[in-house]
C-alpha positions as CSV (number, residue, x, y, z in Angstrom):
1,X,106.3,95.0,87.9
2,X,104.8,97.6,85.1
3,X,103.8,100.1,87.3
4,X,107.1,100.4,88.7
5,X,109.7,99.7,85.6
6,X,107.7,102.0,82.9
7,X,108.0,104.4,85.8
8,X,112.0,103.7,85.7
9,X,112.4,103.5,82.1
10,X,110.3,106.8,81.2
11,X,113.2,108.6,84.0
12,X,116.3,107.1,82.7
13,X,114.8,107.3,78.5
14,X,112.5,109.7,78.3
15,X,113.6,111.9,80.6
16,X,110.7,112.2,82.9
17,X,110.9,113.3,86.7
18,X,111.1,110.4,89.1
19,X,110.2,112.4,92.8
20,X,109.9,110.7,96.3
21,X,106.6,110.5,96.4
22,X,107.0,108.3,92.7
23,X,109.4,106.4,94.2
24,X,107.6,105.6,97.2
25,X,104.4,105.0,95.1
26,X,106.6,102.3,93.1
27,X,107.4,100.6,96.6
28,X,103.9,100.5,98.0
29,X,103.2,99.3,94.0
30,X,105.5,96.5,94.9
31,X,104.2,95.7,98.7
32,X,100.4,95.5,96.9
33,X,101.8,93.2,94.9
34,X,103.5,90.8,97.0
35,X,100.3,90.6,99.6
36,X,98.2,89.9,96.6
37,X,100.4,87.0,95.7
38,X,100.8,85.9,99.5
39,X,97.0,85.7,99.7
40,X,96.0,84.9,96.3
41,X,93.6,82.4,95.1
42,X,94.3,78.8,93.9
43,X,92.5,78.2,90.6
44,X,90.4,75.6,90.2
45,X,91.0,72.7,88.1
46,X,89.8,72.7,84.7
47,X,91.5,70.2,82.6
48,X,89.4,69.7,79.5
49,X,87.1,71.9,77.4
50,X,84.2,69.9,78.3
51,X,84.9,71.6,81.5
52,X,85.7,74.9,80.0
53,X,82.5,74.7,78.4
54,X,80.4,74.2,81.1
55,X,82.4,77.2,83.1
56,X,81.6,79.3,80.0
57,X,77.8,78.2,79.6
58,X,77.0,79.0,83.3
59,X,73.9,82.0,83.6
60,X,76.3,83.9,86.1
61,X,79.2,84.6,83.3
62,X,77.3,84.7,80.3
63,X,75.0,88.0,82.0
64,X,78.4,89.3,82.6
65,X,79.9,88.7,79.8
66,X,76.3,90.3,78.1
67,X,77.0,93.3,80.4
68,X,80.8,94.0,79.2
69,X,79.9,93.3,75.3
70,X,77.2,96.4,75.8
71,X,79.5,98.4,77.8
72,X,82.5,97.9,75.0
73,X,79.9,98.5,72.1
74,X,78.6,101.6,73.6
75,X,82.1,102.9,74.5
76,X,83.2,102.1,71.1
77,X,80.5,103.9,69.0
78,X,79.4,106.4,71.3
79,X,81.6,107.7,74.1
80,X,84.6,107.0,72.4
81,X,84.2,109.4,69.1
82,X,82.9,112.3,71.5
83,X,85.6,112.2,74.1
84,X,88.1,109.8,73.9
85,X,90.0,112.6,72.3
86,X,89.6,113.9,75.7
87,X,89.0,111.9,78.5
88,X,92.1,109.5,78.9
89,X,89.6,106.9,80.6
90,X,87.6,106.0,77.7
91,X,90.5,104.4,75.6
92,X,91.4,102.5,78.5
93,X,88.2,101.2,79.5
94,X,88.1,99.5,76.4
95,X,91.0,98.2,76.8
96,X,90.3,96.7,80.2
97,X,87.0,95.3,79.2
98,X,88.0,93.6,76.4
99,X,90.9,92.3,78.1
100,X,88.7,90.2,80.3
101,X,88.2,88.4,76.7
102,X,91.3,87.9,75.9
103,X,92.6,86.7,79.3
104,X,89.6,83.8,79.4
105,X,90.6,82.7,75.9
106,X,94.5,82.3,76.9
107,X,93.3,80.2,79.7
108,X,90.9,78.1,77.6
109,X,93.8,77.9,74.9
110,X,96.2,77.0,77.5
111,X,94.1,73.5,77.8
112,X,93.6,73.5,74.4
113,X,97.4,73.2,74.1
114,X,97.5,70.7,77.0
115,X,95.1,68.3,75.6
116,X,96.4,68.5,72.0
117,X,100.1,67.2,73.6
118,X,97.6,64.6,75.3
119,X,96.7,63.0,72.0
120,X,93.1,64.2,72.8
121,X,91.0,66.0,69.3
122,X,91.0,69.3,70.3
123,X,91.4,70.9,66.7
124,X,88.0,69.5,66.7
125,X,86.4,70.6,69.1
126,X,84.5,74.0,68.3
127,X,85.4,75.9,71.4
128,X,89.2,76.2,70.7
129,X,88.5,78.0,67.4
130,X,85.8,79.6,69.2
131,X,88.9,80.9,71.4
132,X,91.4,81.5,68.7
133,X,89.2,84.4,67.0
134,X,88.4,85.6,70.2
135,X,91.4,86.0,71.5
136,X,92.9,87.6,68.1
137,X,89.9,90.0,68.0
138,X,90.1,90.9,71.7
139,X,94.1,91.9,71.2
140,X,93.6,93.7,68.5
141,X,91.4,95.9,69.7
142,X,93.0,96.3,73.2
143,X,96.5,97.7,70.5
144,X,94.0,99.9,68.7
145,X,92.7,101.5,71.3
146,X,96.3,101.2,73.5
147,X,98.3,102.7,70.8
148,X,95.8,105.6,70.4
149,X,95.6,106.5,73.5
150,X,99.3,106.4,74.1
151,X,99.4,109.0,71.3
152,X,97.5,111.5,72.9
153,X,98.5,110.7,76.9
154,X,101.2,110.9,78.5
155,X,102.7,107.2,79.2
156,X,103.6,107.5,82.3
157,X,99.9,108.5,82.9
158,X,98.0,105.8,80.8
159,X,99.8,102.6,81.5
160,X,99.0,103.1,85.4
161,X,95.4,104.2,84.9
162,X,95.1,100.7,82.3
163,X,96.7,98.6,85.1
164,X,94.2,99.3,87.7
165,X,91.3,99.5,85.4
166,X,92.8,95.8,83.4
167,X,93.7,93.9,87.2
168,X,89.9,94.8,88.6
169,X,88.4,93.7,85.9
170,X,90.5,90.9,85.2
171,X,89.8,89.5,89.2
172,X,86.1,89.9,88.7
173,X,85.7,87.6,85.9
174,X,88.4,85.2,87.4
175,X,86.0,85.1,90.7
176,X,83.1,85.0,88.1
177,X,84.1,82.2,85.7
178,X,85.8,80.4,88.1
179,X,84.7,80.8,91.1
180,X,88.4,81.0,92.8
181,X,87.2,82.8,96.0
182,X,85.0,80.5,97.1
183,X,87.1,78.7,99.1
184,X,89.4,81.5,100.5
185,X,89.6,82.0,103.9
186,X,88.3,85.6,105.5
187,X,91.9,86.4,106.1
188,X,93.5,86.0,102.4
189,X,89.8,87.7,100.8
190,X,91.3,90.6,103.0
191,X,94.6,90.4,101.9
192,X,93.8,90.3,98.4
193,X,91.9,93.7,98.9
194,X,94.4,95.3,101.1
195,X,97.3,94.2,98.5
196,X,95.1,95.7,95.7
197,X,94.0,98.8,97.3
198,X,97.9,99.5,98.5
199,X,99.0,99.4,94.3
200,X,95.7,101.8,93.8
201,X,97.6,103.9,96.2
202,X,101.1,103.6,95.3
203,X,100.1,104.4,91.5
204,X,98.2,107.5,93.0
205,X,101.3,108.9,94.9
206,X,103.3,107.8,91.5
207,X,101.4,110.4,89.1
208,X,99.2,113.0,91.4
209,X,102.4,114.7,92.7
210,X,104.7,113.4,89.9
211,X,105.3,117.3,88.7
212,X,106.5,118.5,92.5
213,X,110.3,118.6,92.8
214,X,110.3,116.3,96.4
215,X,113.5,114.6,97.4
216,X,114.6,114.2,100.1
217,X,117.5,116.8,99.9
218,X,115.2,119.8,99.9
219,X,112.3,117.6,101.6
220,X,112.9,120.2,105.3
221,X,113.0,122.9,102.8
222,X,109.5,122.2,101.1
223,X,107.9,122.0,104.1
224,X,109.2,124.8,105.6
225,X,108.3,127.0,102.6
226,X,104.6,126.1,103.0
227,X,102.4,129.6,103.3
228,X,100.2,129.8,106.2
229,X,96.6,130.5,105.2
230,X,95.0,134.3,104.5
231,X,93.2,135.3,107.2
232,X,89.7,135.9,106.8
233,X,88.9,139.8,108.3
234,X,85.3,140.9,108.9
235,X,83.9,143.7,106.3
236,X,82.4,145.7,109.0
237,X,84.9,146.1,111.0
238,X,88.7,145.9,109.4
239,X,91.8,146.6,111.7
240,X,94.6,148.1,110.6
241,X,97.9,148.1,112.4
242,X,100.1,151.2,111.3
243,X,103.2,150.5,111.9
244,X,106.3,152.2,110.4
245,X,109.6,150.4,111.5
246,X,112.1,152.1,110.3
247,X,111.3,155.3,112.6
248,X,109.9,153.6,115.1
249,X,112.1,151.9,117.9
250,X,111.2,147.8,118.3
251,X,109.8,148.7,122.1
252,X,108.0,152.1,121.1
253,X,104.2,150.9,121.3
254,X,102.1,150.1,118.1
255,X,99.1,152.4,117.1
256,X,96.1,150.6,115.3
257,X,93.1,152.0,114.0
258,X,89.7,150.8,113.9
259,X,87.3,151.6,111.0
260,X,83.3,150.7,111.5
């Protein structure tokens, strides 16, 4: 529902312009979503951080996890001080990237809390403080980086962009770290990307036309108004039609002349 209710909110309190197409982007935003819940995958069961710990020691996530760390670091000292002032995608690409830190750390912490209700000596265990600093470091770089970009951006432009850019990464280390679609069926895998490529679309409609004025009281109106395309004439040869209507009658035949 944030693609759709910072949408609202920014019309009703900041006074931004709501058109069709934003509306209908909002829909298809909410269609995506549904599909994506209908053919979602079940997690798998990790209870304990033994378990976590294994998932987390596995070659697979820790190359990927390698891979995001470089890409952060090099957006962070690099591209960012160069363009982020700029280019509205470098802010939130950190943002996303980290974030698949910070949402493995709320999962690990959420068994952490489970087995500390369970009597079991998590507090002991390193992994859960291990967590606990990753998971303040990784939000408190995603509000750095958030909050700056939201100062140069327009909102209703940077909190679609960081939802597409946050949910894609997000799945890809779910499917990574634990393996969830392994055993989907061929029908929900492509009901997951359907879903997901219909909110890509919705938030498209939502912002690439979000400055036309298209409702669907002067919808007839905008389409009729549409200017048919210059016609193309040939430099050597150019013909001119002379025609002066208000001495000649409507049925009085034209005279053109041709220039080589």
């Amino acid at each position: 529902f944030s693609v759709p209710c910072s949408a609202i909110l920014s019309s009703y309190l900041l006074g931004e312009r709501l058109n069709l197409l934003g509306k209908l982007g909002c829909l298809l935003s909410l269609v995506g979503s549904t599909v994506m819940v209908i053919h979602a995958p079940e997690d798998e069961e990790v209870t304990t951080l033994e378990e976590m710990t294994s998932k987390l020691k596995e070659p697979g996530f820790l190359a990927y996890a390698s891979i995001l760390l470089a890409l952060c670091f090099l957006l962070i000292f690099y591209l960012a001080p160069r363009y982020g002032q700029s280019n509205i995608l470098i802010y939130l690409t950190i943002c996303s990237v980290i974030g698949a830190f910070s949402v493995s750390s709320v999962k690990g912490l959420g068994i952490a809390i489970k087995g500390f209700f369970a009597g079991q000596p998590v507090l002991q265990h390193p992994l859960t403080w291990i967590l606990v600093i990753t998971l303040v470091a990784s939000i408190t770089t995603q509000i750095n980086y958030l909050n700056k970009s939201l100062d140069i951006f327009n909102t209703s432009l940077v909190f679609p962009i960081y939802y597409v850019l946050f949910t894609t990464i997000v799945i890809t280390t779910s499917i990574i770290l634990f393996k969830e679609w392994v055993t989907m069926t061929v029908v929900d895998i492509i009901g997951t990307v359907c879903g997901f490529l219909t909110i890509i679309l919705g938030v498209f409609l939502l912002h690439a036309f979000k400055d036309m004025d298209v409702s669907l009281g002067n919808l007839p109106q905008v389409l009729q108004n549409e200017q048919p395309a210059p016609v193309t004439r040939d430099d050597k040869n150019i013909l001119i039609e002379v025609d002066n209507s208000s001495i000649a009658p409507e049925d009085k035949p034209k005279v053109f002349m041709l220039y080589t």
